[in-house]
C-alpha positions in Angstrom: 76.6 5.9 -10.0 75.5 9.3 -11.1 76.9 12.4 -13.0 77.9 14.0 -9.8 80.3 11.4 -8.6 81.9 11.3 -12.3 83.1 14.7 -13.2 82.9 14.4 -16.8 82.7 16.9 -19.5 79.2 18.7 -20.1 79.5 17.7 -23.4 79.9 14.1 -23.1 77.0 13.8 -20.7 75.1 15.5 -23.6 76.2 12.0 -25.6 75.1 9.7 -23.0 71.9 9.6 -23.7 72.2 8.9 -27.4 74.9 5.9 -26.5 72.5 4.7 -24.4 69.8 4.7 -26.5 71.6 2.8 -29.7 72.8 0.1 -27.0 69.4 -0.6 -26.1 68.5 -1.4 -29.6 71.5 -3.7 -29.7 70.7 -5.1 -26.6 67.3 -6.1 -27.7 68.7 -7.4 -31.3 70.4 -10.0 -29.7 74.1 -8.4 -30.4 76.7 -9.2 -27.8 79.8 -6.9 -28.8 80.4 -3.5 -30.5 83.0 -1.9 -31.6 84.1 1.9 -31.2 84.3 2.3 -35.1 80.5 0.9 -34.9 79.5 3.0 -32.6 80.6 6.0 -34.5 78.7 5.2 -37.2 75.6 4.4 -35.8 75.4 7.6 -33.5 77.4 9.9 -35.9 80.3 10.6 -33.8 83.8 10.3 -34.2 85.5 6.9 -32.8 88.2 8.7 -31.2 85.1 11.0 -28.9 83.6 7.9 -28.4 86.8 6.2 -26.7 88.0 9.7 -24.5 83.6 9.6 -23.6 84.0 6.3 -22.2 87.4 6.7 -20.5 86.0 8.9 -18.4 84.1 5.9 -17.0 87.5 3.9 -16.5 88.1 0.9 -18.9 84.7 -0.4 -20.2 85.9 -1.8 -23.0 88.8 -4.3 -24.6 91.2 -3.9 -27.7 90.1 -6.4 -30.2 87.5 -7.2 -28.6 85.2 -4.0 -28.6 82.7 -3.4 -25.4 80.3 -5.9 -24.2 76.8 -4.4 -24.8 74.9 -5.4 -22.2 77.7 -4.7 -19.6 77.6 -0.6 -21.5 74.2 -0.7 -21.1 73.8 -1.7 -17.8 76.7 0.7 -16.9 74.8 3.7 -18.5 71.2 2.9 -16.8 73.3 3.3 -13.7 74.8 6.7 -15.1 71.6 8.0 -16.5 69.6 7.2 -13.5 67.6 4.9 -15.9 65.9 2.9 -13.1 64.3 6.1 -11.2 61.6 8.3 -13.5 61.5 11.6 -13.3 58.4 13.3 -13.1 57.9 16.6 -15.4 55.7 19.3 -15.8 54.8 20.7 -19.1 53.5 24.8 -19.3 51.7 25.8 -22.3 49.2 23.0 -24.0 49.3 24.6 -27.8 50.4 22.4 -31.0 54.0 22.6 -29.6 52.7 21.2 -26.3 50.1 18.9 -26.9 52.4 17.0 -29.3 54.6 16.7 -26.3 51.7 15.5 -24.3 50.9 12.7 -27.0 54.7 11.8 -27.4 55.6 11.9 -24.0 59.0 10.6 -24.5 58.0 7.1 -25.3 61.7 6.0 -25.7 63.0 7.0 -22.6 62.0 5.0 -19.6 63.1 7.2 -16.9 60.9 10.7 -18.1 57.7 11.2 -18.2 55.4 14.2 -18.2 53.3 14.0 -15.1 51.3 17.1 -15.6 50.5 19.9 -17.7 49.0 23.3 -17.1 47.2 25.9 -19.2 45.0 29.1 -18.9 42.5 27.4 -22.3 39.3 26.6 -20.1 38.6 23.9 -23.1 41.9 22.4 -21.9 41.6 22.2 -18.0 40.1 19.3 -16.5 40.8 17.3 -19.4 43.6 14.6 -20.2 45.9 14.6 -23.0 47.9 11.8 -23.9 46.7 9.9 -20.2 48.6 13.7 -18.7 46.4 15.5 -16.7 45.9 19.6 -17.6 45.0 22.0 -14.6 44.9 25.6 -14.4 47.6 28.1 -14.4 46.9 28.8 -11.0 47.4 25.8 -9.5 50.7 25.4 -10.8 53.1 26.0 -7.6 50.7 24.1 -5.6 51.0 21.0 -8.0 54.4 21.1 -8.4 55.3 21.1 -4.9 52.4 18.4 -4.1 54.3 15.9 -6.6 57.6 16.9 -5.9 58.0 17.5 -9.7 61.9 19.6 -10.7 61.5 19.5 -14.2 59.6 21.8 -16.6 59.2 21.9 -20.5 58.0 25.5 -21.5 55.8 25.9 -24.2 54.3 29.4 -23.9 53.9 32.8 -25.8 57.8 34.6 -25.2 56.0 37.5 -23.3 54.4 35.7 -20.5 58.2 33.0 -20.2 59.7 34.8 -17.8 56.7 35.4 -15.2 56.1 31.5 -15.8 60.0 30.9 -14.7 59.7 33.1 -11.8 57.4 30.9 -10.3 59.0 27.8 -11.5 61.8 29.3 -9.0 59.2 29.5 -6.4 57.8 26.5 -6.5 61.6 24.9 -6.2 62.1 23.4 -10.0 65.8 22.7 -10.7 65.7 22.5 -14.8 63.9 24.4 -17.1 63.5 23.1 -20.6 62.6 26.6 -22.9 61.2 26.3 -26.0 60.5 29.9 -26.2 62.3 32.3 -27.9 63.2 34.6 -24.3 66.4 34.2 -22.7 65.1 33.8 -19.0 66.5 35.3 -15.7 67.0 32.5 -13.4 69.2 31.5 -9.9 72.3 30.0 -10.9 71.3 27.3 -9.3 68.9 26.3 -11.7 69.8 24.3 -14.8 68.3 26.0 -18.2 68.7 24.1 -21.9 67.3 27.0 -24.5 66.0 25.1 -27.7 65.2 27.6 -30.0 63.5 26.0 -33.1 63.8 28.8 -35.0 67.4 29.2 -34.5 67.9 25.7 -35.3 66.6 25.9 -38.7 68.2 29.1 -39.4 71.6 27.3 -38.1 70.9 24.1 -40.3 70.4 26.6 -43.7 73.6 27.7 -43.0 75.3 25.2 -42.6 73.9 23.5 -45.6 74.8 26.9 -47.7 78.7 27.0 -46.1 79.9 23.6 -45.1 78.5 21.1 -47.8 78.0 17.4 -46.6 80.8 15.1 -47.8 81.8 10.7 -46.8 84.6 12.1 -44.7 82.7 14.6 -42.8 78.8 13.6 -42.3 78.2 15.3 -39.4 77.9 19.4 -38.4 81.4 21.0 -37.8 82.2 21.4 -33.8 81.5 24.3 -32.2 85.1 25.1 -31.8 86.2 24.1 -35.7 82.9 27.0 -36.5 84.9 29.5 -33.9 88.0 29.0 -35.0 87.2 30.2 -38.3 
């Protein structure tokens, strides 16, 4: 089962992941049954999202009895394509990208960082975090070799876009951008923008306009901040 045969919300498949991941810990506590209402407070989002998320997926759970962990979890691994890894390349080996490199998604079982490239002659040819660094130059060649379809980029803003074009070339499908530029690409390429800066600047003001309170501990919807 995959994301393609379920058409569900963008935004719930943004949750999956997170689901996923709390289940796992449950999984491996030993815990049997969960409800909606725990759930919700362990991943921070409302019981009634979590119920219309699952829906989607046809009737996973029972009333009064909650949802059988290990039958969610095996249900997502299915959904998230957990027993298939997927092989990604990382661009730009600063501080940003090396601690990617040492991280390298420990968590998740299904993504790893295969490669990484730089233009730092102190960097090529050696391993960081057990991921291999080569040139700059060999980076369509690489990616095609390995069949990689994934890139994280970590690079100066100015040089993002020429990067991307040759992401394109070299036939990637998502583009993770940590860089400031808003890049030109096909629209059949996938690109998540994480701006860090923006995401600070967006936490401050929330902090400074929608103070925290026990009935509403998480950030307000994108459509409650519009609506206003």
């Amino acid at each position: 089962m995959n994301q393609e045969s379920i058409k569900i919300p963008q935004a719930t498949a943004k949750r999956l992941p997170l689901y996923y991941r709390f289940l796992k810990n449950l999984s491996a506590s030993g815990k049997q049954r969960v409800s909606s209402a725990e759930l919700s407070e362990a991943v921070k989002v409302d019981s009634a999202t979590i119920r219309r998320d699952f829906s989607y997926f046809g009737a996973l759970g029972k009333k009064g009895y909650g949802y059988n962990v290990n039958y969610l979890l095996s249900f997502f691994s299915k959904a998230l394509d957990q027993d298939e890894v997927t092989k990604v390349a990382l661009i730009g080996v600063g501080n940003l990208g090396t601690a990617f490199l040492n991280y390298n998604f420990l968590k998740n079982n299904n993504t790893k960082i295969h490669v990484a490239f730089d233009i730092d002659e102190k960097k090529v040819g050696t391993h960081i975090g057990d991921v291999p660094v080569y040139h700059l130059d060999e980076l369509e060649k690489r990616l095609l070799q390995d069949e990689i379809q994934v890139a994280i980029l970590t690079v100066p803003a100015n040089v993002a876009q020429p990067i991307t074009d040759r992401l394109v070339k070299a036939e990637v499908k998502g583009i993770l951008n940590f860089t400031p530029a808003r890049l030109n690409v096909p629209s059949s390429i996938r690109i998540h923008h994480i701006d860090l800066a923006v995401e600070l600047q967006s936490l401050v003001y929330f902090l400074k306009n929608f103070p925290m309170t026990d009935e509403n501990d998480t950030e307000p919807s994108q459509e409650a901040v519009k609506s206003e």
